[in-house]
N, C-alpha and C positions, 0 to 999 in steps of 0.2 A: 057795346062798351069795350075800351080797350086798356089796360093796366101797363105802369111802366116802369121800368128798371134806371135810373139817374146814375152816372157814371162822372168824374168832372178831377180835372187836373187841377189842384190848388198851388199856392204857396208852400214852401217848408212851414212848417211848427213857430220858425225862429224869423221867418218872415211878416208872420202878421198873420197867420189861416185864418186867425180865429175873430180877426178883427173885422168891424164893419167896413173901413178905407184902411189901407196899409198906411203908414207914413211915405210920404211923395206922389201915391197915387190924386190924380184932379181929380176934384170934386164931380159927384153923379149929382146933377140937377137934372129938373124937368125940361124936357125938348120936344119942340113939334116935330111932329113926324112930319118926314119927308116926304116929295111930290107923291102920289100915287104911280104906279110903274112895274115893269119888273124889277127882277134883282141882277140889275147892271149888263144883261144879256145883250144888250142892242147895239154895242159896239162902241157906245159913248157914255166918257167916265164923268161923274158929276163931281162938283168940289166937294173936297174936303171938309167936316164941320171942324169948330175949333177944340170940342172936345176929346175931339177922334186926333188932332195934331197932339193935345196935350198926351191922350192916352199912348201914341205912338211911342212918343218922346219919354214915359214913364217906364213901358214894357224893353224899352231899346236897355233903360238902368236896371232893369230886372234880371233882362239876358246878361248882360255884362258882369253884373252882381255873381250872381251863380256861376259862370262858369270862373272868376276869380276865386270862388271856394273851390273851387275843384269840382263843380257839378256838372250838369249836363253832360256827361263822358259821353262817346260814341262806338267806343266798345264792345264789342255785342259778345262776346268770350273770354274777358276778362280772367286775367291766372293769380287774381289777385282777390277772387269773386268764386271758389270751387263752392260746390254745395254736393251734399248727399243727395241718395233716393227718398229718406223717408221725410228730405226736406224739400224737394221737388212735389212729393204727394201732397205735403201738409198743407204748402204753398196753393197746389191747383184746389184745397177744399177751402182754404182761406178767401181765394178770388173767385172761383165759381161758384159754390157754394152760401154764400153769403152777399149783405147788399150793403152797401157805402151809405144807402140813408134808407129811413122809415118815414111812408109815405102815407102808413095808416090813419092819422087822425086829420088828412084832407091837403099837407103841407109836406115839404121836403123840410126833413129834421137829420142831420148828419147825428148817425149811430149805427156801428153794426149790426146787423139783424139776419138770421140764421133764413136761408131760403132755399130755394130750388135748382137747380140743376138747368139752364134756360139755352138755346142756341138754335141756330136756325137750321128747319130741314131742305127749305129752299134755297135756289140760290141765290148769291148776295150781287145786287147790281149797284154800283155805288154810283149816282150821278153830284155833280157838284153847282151849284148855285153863287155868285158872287153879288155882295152889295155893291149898288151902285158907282160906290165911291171908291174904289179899288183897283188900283193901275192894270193897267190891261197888262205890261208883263208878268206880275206879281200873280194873274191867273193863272198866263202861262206856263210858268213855274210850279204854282200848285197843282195845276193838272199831270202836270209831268212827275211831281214827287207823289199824288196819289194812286195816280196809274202804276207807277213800279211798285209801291206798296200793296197794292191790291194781289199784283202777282205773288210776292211776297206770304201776303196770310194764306193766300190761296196753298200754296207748296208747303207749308205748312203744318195747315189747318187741315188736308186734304179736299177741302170743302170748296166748291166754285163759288169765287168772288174775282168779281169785272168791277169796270167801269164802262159806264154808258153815256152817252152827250145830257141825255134828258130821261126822266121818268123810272129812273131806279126806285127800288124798295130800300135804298139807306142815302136819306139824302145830306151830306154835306153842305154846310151855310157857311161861307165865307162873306162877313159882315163886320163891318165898322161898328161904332157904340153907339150911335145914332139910330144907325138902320138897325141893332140889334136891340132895339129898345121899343119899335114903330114894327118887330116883326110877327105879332100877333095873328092879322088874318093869317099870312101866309102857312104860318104851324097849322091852323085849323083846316086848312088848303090840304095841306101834307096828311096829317092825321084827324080825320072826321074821329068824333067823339072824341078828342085829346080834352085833359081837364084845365080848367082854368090854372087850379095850380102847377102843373107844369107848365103853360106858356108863363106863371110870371116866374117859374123857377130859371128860366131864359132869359125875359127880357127885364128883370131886375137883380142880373148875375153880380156878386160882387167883384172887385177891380182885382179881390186875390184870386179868385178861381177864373184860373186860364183860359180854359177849356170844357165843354160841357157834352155825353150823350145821353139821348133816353133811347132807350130800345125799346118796342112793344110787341106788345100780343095780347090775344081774344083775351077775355077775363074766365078765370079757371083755365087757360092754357101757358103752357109752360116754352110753346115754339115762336120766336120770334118771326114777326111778320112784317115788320116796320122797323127802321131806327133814322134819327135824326142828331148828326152833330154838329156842334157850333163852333166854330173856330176865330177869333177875333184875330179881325184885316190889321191891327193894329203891329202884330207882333213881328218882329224882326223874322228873319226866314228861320232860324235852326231853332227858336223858340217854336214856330208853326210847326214846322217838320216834327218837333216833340209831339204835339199835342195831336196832329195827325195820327202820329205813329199810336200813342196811347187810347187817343178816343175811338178810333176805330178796329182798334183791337178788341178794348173794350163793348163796343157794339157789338161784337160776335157770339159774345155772352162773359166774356170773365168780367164781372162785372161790379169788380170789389179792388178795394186797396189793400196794401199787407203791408208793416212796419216792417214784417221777419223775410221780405221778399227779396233778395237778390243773387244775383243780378238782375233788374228786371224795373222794366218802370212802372209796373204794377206796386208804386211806392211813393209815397206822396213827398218821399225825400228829395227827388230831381237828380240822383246822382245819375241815372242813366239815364237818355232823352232818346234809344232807338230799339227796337225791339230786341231783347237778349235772345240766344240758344234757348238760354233757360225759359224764356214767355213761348218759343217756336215750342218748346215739348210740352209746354200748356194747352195751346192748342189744340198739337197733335192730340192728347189726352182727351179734352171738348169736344173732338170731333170723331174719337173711336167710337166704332158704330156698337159696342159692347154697352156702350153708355147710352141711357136713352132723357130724355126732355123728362123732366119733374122728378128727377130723385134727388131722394133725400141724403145728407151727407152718410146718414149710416147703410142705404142702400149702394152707395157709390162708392166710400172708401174701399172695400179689398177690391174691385175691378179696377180702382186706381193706381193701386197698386200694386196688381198686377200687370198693366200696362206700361207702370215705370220701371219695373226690374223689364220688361223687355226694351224697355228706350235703353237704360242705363247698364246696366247688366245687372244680373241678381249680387253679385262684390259690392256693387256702387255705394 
């Protein structure tokens, strides 16, 4: 048996989160899955569906939306964004600590829910998978923006995280709507015993939530051993590059949103789209080896905070 932790980049509040279709988004009807196959690896791009054109064309007015309020910043030290230590702690108990949905009654239910302390002891190989239908530069790209991000959490997190061609323990799905809808076996491929309700928490994602991970582990364990994130081929590149940057940080274990979090996209606001200082000393924190897999918030706050007066100074 294995249990899993759902992470997923939505809309703002003022976008539609909460709604079944946002206004603009095309319509989600039924589609045949496509040929049987890999996922796009063989060097030939299939066409396009016309859902995946529509959705394109809906996430391009998305990105453009946002960053005309001023969102998606790519700021990562913002002087406009200072925060304290005791709000760097509160922050790392808010995101690690806690879980963005409850999964207990068999279903993915968005509600905060008090939980565990979760991160991996192994190391993190991140391989990447593309649907069929997904231009061959636009891989190129995302291979190139994953890889430098990996480096990234790594220096960090202190924690080793690669990238690998094939057969990583955190596999990236870069897929259209189509093939993320038809992508059933393959989750079960990835994670033997995975439950039904998270593959359809996947492949019945709705149009506002961007981006989706599930991280796993043994059942009564607290150490991540798997994660799988989804990324829709649809989205314009700095929209993807957001979602990269968040779900796979997310995968590592912060594995929660925070209204009271910034700078940091650990925030379902969108104002920041790259990983802050402020999420880099989250990690760091994640990854002190003072901290171990399965505490609880009241075990972990003073080593918390103890860890952040030495990031920050004891002043801060």
């Amino acid at each position: 048996m294995v249990s899993a932790a759902l992470s997923g980049c939505v809309s703002p509040p003022d976008g539609g989160a909460q709604q079944p279709r946002p206004e603009g988004a095309p319509e989600v009807s039924p589609l045949p899955p496509p040929a049987p196959g890999d996922l796009g690896e063989n060097g030939v791009v299939a066409p396009r569906a016309e859902v995946s054109r529509a959705m394109q064309a809906y996430y391009a007015q998305v990105e453009s939306t946002l960053k005309a309020r001023g969102l998606m910043r790519k700021d990562v030290a913002p002087r406009d964004a200072s925060f304290a230590k005791w709000q760097l702690v509160n922050d790392f108990i808010a995101i690690a600590l806690y879980d963005e949905y409850d999964s207990r009654a068999g279903g993915m239910i968005a509600r905060v829910m008090p939980s565990r302390l979760r991160r991996w002891e192994a190391p993190v190989t991140m391989s990447l998978e593309f649907g069929a239908s997904v231009p061959l530069a636009q891989r190129a790209e995302d291979r190139a923006m994953v890889k430098a991000y990996a480096g990234q959490l790594a220096r960090a997190s202190g924690h080793p995280v690669s990238v690998t061609r094939s057969g990583g323990n955190f596999t990236v799905l870069v897929v259209n709507e189509d093939e993320r809808r038809a992508i059933g076996p393959r989750l079960t491929q990835l994670v033997p015993g995975i439950s039904p309700a998270t593959v359809s928490a996947i492949t019945e994602l709705a149009p506002s939530t961007f981006c989706v991970v599930f991280a796993f582990s043994r059942s009564g364990e607290w150490r991540y051993d798997r994660a799988v994130a989804v990324i829709r081929g649809e989205h314009p590149r700095d929209l993807r590059q957001s979602c990269f940057h968040e779900e796979l940080a997310q995968g590592l274990g912060l594995a929660n949103d925070s209204p009271k979090a910034r700078p940091s996209i650990f925030n379902d606001d969108e104002e920041f789209s790259l990983l802050t200082r402020h999420d880099e000393m989250l990690l760091k924190i994640l990854y002190d080896p003072r901290l171990r897999p399965g505490m609880t918030e009241e075990e972990a706050r003073p080593i918390v905070e103890t860890i952040a007066s030495e990031i920050m100074g004891p002043d801060a």
